[in-house]
C-alpha positions, -999 to 999 in steps of 0.1 A, spaced: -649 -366 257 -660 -340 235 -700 -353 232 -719 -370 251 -743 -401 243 -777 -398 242 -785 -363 252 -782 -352 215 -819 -365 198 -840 -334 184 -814 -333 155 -827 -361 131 -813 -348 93 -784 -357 78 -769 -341 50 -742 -357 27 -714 -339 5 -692 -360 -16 -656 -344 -22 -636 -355 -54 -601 -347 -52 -596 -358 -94 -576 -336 -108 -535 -337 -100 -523 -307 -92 -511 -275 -69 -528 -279 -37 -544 -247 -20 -562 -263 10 -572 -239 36 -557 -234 72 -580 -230 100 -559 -202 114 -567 -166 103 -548 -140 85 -534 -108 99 -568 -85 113 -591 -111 99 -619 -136 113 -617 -159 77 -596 -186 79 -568 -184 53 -558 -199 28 -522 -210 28 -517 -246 28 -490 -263 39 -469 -290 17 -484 -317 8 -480 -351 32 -467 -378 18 -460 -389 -14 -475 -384 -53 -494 -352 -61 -526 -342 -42 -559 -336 -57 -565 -301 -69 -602 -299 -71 -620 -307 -37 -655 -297 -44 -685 -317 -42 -726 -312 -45 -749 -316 -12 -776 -338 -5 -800 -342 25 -821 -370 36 -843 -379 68 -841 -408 93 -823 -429 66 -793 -405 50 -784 -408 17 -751 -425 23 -720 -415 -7 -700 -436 -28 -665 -443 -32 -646 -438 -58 -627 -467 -77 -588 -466 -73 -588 -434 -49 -580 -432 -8 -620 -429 7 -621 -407 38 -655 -405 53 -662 -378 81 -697 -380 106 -707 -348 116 -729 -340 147 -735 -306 136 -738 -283 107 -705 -286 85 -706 -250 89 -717 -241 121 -690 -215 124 -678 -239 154 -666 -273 161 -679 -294 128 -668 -262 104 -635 -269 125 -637 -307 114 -649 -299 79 -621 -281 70 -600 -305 84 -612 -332 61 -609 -308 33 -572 -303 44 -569 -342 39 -585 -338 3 -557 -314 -9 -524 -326 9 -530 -364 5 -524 -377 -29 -552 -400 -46 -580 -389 -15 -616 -393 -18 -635 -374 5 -669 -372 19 -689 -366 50 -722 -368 62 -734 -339 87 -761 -338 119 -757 -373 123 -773 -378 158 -755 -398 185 -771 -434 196 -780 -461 172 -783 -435 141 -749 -435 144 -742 -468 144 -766 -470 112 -742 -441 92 -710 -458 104 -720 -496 95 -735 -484 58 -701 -461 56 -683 -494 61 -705 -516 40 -702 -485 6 -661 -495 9 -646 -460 29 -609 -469 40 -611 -446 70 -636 -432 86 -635 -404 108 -664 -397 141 -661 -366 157 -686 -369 186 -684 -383 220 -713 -401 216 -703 -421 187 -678 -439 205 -699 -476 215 -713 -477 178 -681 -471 166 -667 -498 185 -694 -522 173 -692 -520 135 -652 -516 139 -652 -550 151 -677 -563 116 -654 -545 93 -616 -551 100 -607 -539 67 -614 -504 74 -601 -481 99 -620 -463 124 -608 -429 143 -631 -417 172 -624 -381 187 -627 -371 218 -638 -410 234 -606 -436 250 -618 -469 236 -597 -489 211 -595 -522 201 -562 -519 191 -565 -529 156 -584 -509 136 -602 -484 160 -589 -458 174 -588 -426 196 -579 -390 189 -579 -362 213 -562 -328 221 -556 -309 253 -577 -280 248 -571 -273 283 -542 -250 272 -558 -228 256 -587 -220 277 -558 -218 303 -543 -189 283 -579 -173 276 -588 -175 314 -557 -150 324 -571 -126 298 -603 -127 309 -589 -129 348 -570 -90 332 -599 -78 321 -624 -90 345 -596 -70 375 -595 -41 346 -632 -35 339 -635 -37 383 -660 -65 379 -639 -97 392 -667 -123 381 -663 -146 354 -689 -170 339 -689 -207 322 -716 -220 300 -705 -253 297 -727 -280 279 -728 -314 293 -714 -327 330 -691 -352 316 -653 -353 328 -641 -323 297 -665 -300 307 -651 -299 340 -614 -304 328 -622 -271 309 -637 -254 334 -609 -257 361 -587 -248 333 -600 -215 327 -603 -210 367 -563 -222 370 -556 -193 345 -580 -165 357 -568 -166 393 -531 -155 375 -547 -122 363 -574 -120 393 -567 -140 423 -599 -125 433 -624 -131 409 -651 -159 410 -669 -181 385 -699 -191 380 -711 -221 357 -743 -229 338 -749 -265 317 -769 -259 291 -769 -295 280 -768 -291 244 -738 -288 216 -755 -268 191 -786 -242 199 -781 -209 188 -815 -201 214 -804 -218 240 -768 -206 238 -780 -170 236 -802 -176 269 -776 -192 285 -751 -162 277 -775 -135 293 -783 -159 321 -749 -156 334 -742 -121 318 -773 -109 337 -759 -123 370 -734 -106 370 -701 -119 350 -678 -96 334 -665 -121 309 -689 -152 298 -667 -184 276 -691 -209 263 -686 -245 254 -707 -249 228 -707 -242 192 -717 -209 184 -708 -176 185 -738 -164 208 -719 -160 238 -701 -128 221 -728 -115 204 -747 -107 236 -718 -98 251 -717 -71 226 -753 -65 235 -749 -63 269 -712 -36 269 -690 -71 281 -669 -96 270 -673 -131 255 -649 -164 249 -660 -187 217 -644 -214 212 -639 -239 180 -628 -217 154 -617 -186 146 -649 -175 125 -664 -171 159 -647 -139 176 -664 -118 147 -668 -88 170 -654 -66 191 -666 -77 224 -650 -116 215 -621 -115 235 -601 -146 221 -617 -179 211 -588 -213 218 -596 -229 182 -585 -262 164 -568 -266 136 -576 -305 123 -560 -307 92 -526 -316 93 -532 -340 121 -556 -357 99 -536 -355 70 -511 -373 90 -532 -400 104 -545 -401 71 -508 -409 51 -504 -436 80 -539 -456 73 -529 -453 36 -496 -471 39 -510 -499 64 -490 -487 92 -511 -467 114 -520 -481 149 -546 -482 164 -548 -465 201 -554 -433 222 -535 -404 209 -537 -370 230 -519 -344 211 -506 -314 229 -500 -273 219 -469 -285 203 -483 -301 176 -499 -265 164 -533 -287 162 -547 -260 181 -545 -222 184 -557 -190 210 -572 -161 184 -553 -132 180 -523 -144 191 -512 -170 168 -486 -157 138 -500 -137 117 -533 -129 137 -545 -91 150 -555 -91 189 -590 -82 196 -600 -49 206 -604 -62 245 -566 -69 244 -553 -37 239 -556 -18 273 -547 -44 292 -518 -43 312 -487 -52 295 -474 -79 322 -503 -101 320 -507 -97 279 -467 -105 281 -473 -135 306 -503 -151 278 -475 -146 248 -447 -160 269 -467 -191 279 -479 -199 245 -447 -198 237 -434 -223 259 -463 -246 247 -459 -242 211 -420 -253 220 -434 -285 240 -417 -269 275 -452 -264 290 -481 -292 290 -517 -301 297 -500 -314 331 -481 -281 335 -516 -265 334 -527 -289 363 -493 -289 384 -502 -288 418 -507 -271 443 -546 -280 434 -571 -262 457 -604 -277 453 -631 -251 461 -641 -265 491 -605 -255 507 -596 -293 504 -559 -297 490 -563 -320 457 -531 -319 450 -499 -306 467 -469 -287 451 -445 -305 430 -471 -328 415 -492 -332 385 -521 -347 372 -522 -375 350 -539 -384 321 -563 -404 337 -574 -382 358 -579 -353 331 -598 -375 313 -626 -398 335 -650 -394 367 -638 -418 399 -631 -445 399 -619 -442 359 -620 -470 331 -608 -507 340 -570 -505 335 -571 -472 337 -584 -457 370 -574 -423 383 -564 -408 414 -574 -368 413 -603 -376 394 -620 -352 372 -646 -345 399 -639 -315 410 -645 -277 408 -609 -257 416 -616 -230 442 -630 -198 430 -656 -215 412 -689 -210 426 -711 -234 412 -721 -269 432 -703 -302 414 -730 -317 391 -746 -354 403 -724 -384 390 -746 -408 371 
């Protein structure tokens, strides 16, 4: 549930780029994972996926409108991808993360048209963007916010010859609307020990959260970063601020020093932007972005847990093409290298907070990666019990796991598919009251 409906209104542009991918040719799509000692994602792509030869040129000219976008054509005889944005295509964050994804899809997938159209705002704008999308003749159309999911859903059902992808929602129809998530939760697993080792190293044992909406992934996250800190610093404490907001440089920076100021050693952050690090560079600490690698530009990032869309999309992509995708809820883990922990992926340089750390606990991060990139540790390996709720109330004893359903949804869950250990809970350590359900 990566967005949230309704919360996101103040952003009312949209901006469209239209990709043409014309010319056959060697594909050099970029990788969202960063070379060796760099924070600028690379350029090595991988083959391309599926048959004939992939597009060569994938550039395109901008637009911008107002309350009514410019919407793009397609193009006659090509594959039309269509991607809504609810950000900034290059907001160094979770739509960059996207973009380049869908530019990924333009290189690897033979006879592609791409286009997308950016700060789309969640609510019936949406459902405006997604129904002329449909109407213009797109294939498959791609929406990557929370919030999009119910006008998804609506226009999916008045255009059954397209296909419709949500991320980050669980609706589907089953037909041609579906639902596309990944467990996140690993990684900000792996980045809570670090910033457990250096919370215990620096003699400072707090750690702070500025999460951005109270919906069911926010708190997923959270207790993920809490599981992994109390490896490192079974002492240490964390304290949580929602900012309630996916994209404000101001707010995100207020936020930051809000919890900074009170006291946390180490600050991660939620949201898009890289502010949590740059005040932590401001203020002698440490920050965790989050998104993309672009975001731990300086030496007081830590780590940032990034995604890497492109493949995935490429794949889904192929499937649509040939008529045999299908239409459900697909929750990818660390084993499908969709996702990635800076500085610790191949061919990346740790960040300067790594390096004194002690040796067990950087070795215990690398080992565990390791497992998940192998698929022998899980999203439900990160929430094995026992589960110690921060009340002292057992959640969930020893030898048992969470299930997706319960990662996923507040009490009671969806019809069909209610939980048991809902995802109403904050794991002990964590500081903060639970926010109201509503």
């Amino acid at each position: 549930m990566r967005r949230h409906l309704s919360w996101l209104t103040a952003v009312m542009t949209a901006a469209v780029i239209v990709g043409a991918c014309a010319t056959p040719g060697t594909s050099s799509a970029p990788s969202s994972a960063p070379s060796a000692g760099s924070t600028t994602p690379s350029t090595a792509p991988s083959e391309a996926a599926g048959s004939g030869t992939p597009g060569a040129d994938c550039a395109g000219t901008g637009t911008q409108g107002g309350a009514d976008p410019q919407i793009p054509d397609v193009e006659d005889g090509k594959f039309n991808v269509a991607m809504v944005l609810i950000g900034p295509h290059d907001d160094g964050g979770w739509s960059q993360a996207h973009y380049e994804g869908l530019q990924y899809v333009c290189q690897n997938v033979a006879d592609s048209h791409v286009a997308y159209i950016e700060l789309v705002p969640e609510g019936a704008d949406s459902e405006q963007v997604f129904r002329s999308l449909a109407r213009k003749g797109f294939d498959f159309i791609i929406g990557t916010s929370f919030g999009y999911m119910d006008p998804m859903a609506t226009v999916a059902e008045e255009f059954p010859e397209a296909t419709f992808l949500h991320l980050t929602g669980f609706k589907s129809n089953g037909k041609n609307f579906g639902n596309f998530f990944g467990a996140m939760e690993d990684f900000k697993y792996l980045a809570g020990i670090l910033a457990g080792s250096r919370a215990k190293l620096d003699g400072n044992p707090k750690i702070g959260y500025m999460a951005t909406f109270p919906i069911p992934e926010e708190l997923r996250l959270g207790n993920a970063i809490m599981r992994g800190v109390k490896q490192t610093c079974p002492e240490c404490t964390m304290d949580i601020r929602f900012i309630n907001t996916w994209h404000d440089p101001v707010k995100e920076r207020d936020g930051a020093a809000s919890l900074f100021d009170a006291g946390a050693q180490v600050v991660f952050t939620g949201a898009d932007t890289p502010a949590v690090a740059d005040v932590a560079q401001e203020k002698g600490k440490y920050g965790v972005t989050y998104d993309h690698p672009v975001s731990c530009r300086v030496d007081a990032c830590l780590t940032a847990p990034y995604w890497i869309w492109g493949p995935e999309y490429a794949r889904i992509a192929e499937s649509v093409k040939a008529g045999t995708y299908t239409a459900g809820y697909e929750y990818f883990d660390a084993d499908s290298g969709a996702m990635g922990l800076f500085g610790f992926m191949e061919g990346e340089t740790p960040q300067p907070g790594i390096a004194d750390l002690p040796a067990a606990d950087v070795q215990l991060v690398k080992d565990t990666l390791a497992k998940m990139l192998a698929g022998e540790f899980d999203r439900f390996d990160v929430f094995a019990g026992p589960i110690v709720d921060n009340t002292g109330k057992e959640l969930l004893p020893a030898g048992q796991k969470l299930e997706q359903s319960d990662l996923d949804q507040f009490p009671p869950g969806a019809p069909g598919s209610e939980c048991k250990t809902c995802m109403y809970w904050w794991h002990e350590g964590i500081t903060s009251e639970l926010p109201p359900l509503g």
